[in-house]
C-alpha positions as CSV (number, residue, x, y, z in Angstrom):
1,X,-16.5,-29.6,49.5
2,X,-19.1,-29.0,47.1
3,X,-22.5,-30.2,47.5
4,X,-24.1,-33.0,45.4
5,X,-26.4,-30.2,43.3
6,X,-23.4,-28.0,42.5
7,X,-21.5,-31.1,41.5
8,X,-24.3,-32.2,39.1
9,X,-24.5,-28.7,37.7
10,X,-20.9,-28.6,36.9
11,X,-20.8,-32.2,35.4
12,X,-23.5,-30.8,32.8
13,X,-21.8,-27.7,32.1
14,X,-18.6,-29.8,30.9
15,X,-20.8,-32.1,28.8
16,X,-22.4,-28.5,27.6
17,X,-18.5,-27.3,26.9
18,X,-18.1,-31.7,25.0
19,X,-20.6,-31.2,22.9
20,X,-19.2,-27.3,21.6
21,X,-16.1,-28.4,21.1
22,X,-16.8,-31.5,19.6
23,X,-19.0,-29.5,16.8
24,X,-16.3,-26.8,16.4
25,X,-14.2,-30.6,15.2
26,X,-16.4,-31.9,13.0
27,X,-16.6,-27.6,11.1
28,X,-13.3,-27.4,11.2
29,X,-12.4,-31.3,9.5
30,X,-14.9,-30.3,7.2
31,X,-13.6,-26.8,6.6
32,X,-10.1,-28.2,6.2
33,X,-10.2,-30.6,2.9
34,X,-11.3,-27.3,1.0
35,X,-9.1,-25.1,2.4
36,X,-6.1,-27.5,2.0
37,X,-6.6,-27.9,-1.4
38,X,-7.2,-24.1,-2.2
39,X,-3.1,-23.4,-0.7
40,X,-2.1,-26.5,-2.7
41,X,-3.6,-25.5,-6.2
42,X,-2.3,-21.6,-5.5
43,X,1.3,-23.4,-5.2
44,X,2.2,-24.0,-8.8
45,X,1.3,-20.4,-9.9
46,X,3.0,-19.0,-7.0
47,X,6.1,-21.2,-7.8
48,X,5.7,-20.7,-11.9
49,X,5.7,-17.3,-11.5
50,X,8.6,-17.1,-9.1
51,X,10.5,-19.0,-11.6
52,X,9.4,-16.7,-14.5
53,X,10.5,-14.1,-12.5
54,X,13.8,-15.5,-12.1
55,X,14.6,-15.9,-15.8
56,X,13.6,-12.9,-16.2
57,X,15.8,-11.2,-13.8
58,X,18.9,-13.6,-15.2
59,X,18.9,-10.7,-18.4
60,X,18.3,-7.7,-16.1
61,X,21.1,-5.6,-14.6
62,X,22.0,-2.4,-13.8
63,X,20.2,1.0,-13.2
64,X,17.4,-0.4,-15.8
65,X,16.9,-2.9,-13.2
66,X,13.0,-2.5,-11.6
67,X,13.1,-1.6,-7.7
68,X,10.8,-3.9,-6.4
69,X,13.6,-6.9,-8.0
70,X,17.0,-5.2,-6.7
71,X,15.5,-2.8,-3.7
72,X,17.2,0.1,-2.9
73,X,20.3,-1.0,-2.3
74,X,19.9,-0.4,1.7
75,X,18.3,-2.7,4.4
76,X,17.8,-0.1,7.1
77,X,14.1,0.2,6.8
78,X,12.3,-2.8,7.5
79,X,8.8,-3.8,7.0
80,X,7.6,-6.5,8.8
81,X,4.2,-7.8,7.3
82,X,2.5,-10.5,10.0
83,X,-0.5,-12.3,8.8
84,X,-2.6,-14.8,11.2
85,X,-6.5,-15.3,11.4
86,X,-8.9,-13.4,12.8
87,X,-10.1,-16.3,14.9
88,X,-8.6,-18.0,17.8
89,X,-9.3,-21.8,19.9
90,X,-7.0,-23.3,17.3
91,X,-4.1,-24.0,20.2
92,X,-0.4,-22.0,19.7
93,X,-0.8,-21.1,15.8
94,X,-1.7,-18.0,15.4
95,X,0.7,-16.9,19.0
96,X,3.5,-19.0,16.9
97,X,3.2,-16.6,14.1
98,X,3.6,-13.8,15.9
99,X,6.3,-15.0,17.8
100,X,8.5,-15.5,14.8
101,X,8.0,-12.2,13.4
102,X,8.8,-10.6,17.1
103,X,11.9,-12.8,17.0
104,X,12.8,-11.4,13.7
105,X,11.8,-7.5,15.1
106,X,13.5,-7.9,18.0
107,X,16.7,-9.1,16.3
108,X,16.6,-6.2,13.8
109,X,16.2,-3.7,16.5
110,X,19.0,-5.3,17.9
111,X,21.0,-4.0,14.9
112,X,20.0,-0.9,14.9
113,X,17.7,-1.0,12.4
114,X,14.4,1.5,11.9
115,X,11.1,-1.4,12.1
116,X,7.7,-0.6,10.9
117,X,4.6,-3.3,11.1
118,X,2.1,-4.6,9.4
119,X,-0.2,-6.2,10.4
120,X,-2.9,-8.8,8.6
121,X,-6.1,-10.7,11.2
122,X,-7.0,-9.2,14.6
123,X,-5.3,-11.7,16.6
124,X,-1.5,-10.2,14.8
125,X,-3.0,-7.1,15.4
126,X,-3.6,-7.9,19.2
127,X,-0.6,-9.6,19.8
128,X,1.8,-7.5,18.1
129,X,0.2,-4.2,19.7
130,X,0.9,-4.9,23.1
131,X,5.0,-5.3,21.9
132,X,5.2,-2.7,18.8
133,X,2.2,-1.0,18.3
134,X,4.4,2.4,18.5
135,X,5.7,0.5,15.1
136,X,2.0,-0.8,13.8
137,X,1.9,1.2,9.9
138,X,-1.4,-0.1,9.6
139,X,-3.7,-3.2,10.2
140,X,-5.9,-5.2,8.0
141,X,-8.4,-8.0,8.8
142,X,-8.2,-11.7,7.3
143,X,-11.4,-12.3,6.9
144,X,-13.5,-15.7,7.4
145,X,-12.0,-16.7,4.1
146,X,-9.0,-15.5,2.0
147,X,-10.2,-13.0,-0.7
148,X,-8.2,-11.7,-3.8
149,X,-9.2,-8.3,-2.4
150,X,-7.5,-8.0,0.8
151,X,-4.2,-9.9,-0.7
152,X,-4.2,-6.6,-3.4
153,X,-4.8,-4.2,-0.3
154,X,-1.8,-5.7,1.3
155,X,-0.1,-5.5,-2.1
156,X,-1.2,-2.1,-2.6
157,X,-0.1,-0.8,0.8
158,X,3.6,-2.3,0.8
159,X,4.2,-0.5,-2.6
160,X,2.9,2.6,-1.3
161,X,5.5,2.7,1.5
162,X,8.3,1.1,-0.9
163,X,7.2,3.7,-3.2
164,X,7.1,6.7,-0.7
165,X,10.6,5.6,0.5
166,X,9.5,4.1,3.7
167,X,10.3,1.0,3.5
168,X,13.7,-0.8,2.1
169,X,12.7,-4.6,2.7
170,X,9.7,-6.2,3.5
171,X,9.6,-9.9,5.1
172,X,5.9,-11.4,5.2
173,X,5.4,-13.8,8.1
174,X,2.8,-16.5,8.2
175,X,2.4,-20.5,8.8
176,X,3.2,-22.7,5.6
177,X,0.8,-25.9,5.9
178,X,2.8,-28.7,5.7
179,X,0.2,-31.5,7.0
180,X,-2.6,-31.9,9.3
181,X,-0.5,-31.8,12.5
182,X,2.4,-29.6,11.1
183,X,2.5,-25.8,10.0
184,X,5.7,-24.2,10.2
185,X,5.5,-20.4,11.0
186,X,7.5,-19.3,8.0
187,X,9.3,-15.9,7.1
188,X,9.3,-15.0,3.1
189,X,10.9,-11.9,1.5
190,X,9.0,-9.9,-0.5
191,X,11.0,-7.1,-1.8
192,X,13.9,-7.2,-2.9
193,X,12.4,-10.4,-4.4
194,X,13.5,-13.3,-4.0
195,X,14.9,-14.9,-7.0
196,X,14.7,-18.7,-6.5
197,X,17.2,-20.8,-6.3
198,X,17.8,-23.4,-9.2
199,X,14.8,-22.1,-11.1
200,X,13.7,-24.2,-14.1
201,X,14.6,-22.7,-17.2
202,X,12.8,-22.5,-19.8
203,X,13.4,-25.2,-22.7
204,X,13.5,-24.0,-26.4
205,X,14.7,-26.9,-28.0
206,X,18.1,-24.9,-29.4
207,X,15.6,-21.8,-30.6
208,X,16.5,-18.3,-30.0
209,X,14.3,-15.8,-28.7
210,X,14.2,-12.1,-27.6
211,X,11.4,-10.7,-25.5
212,X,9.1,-8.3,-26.5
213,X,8.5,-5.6,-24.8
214,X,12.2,-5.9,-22.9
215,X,12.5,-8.3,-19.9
216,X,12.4,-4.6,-17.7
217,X,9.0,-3.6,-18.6
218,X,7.8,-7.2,-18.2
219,X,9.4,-7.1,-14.9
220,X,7.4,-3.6,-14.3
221,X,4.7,-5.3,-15.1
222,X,4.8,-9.1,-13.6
223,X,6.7,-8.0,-10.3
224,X,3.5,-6.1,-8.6
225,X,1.1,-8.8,-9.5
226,X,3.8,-11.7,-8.0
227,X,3.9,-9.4,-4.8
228,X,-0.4,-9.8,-4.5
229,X,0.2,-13.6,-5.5
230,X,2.6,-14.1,-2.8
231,X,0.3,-12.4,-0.1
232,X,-2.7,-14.4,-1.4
233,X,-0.6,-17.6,-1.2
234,X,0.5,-16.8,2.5
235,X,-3.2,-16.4,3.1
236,X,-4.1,-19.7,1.7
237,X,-1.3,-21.6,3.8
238,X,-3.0,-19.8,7.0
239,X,-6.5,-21.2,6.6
240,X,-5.8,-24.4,5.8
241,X,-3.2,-24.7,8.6
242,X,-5.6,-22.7,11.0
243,X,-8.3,-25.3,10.2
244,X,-6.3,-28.2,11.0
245,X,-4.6,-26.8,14.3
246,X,-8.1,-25.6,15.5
247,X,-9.7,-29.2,14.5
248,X,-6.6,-30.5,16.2
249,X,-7.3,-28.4,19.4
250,X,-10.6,-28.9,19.9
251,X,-10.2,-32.8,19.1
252,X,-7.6,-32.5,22.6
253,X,-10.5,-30.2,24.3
254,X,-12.8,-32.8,23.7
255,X,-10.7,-35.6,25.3
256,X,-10.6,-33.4,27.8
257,X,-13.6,-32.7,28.9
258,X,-14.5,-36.3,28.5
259,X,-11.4,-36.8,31.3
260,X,-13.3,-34.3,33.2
261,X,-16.7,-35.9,33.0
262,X,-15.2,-39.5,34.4
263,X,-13.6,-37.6,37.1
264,X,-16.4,-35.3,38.7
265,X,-18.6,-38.6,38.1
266,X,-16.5,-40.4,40.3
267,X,-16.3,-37.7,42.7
268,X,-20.0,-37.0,42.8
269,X,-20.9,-40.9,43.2
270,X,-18.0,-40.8,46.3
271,X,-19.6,-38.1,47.8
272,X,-23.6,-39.4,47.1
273,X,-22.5,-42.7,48.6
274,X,-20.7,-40.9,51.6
275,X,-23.9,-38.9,52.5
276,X,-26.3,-42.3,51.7
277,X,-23.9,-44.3,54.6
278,X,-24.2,-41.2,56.5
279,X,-27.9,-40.7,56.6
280,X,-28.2,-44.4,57.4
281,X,-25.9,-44.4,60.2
282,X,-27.4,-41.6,61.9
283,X,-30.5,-43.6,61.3
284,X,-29.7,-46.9,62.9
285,X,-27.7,-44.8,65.8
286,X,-31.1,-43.3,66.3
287,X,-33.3,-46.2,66.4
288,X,-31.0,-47.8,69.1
289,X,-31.3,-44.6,71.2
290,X,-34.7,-45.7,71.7
């Protein structure tokens, strides 16, 4: 059994371990309100421009048709893009993440098709290269906050393998924050895009139009910028769902340790009082001895 001094030591390193934890809480509630509404102001434009996109696409056919709408007409090269945080001690959501997109990897593989990776925070990076890194095509890191910068990097490097040939589809996989104690890990296609389903259209009162230049070259034009938009979104839904699982996490952590305290306390008094009665028993045994 442990003595009393190693009992004490250990009861202060737990309250050492409270009050961490219980900080990291209060950062992370506090982080949270901005990051939640950063990922719900980027959802209109995401969404308005995902709708543009898909009237636009309702007057495009054929070979005029820009690749990054139709693809290549092949799905034998994937591209698997999996973005998490760089961070951790914010419980299962970044490993949740990662196990989607390995679900989706392994389930492509299983059909014989040729997998690349790409990965977006160190924890995807660290998790995925212990499974595929024979399949990693590069890695990028999140940073402490999303930036426009590494969302066009991303951008950048998916059209340089669609463009190159690599690559015939490319699914982006991150956790769409739905409240504080839900964010679904989420799979999105990025190319072929994805035209969405019952898209508003656009009311012109019984006017006629024409575009101008074609819907093509505005498709040219539009389609890259929705790819950086979409990355940038994903990014967005991360650290507002990272926030909340972490302030979640170390909420549990602190209950925890404060379960912890209460039961070495009681231990440590058990034992105090056990050597106290001891001492005095050998203390009365010795003064009837004499």
């Amino acid at each position: 059994m442990a003595s009393l001094k190693e009992m004490r030591n250990r009861i202060g390193s737990v309250k050492a371990t409270q009050k961490i934890t219980k900080a990291m809480q209060m950062v992370a509630a506090a982080k949270l309100r901005r990051a939640q509404d950063a990922a719900q102001n980027a959802r209109p434009y995401a969404q308005r421009m995902a709708a543009v996109i898909a009237n636009l696409a309702a007057g495009v056919s054929g070979d005029g048709a820009p690749r990054l709408l139709v693809g290549t007409g092949s799905d034998q090269r994937q591209l698997v893009v999996v973005a998490t945080s760089d961070r951790g001690l914010a419980g299962g959501f970044n490993s949740s993440i990662v196990r989607a997109a390995r679900e989706r990897i392994a389930r492509l593989l299983g059909e014989g098709k040729d997998v690349r990776v790409l990965t977006v925070g160190r924890k995807a990076r660290d998790q995925i290269r212990r499974f595929y890194g024979d399949r990693s095509v590069g890695t990028l890191e999140a940073g402490g906050s999303p930036s426009l910068a590494v969302a066009e990097q991303v951008a950048a490097k998916i059209r340089e393998l669609f463009d190159a040939g690599d690559v015939d589809v490319v699914t982006l996989y991150f956790s769409a924050f739905k409240s504080v104690v839900t964010q679904t890990p989420t799979g999105k296609q990025l190319i072929p895009a994805e035209i969405v389903a019952g898209a508003p259209t656009i009311d012109l009162k019984g006017a006629s139009y024409e575009y101008e230049p074609d819907e093509e070259t505005i498709l040219e034009e539009l389609l890259p910028r929705n790819l950086t938009t979409q990355v940038f979104s994903a990014m967005l839904e991360n650290q507002a769902g990272f926030f909340a699982a972490q302030m979640t996490a170390m909420d549990n952590a602190t209950r925890n340790a404060g379960d912890m305290i209460a039961s070495l306390t009681l231990q440590y008094n058990r034992s105090r009082q056990a050597q106290i009665t001891k001492e005095l028993i050998e203390i009365i045994s010795g003064a009837e001895a004499l």
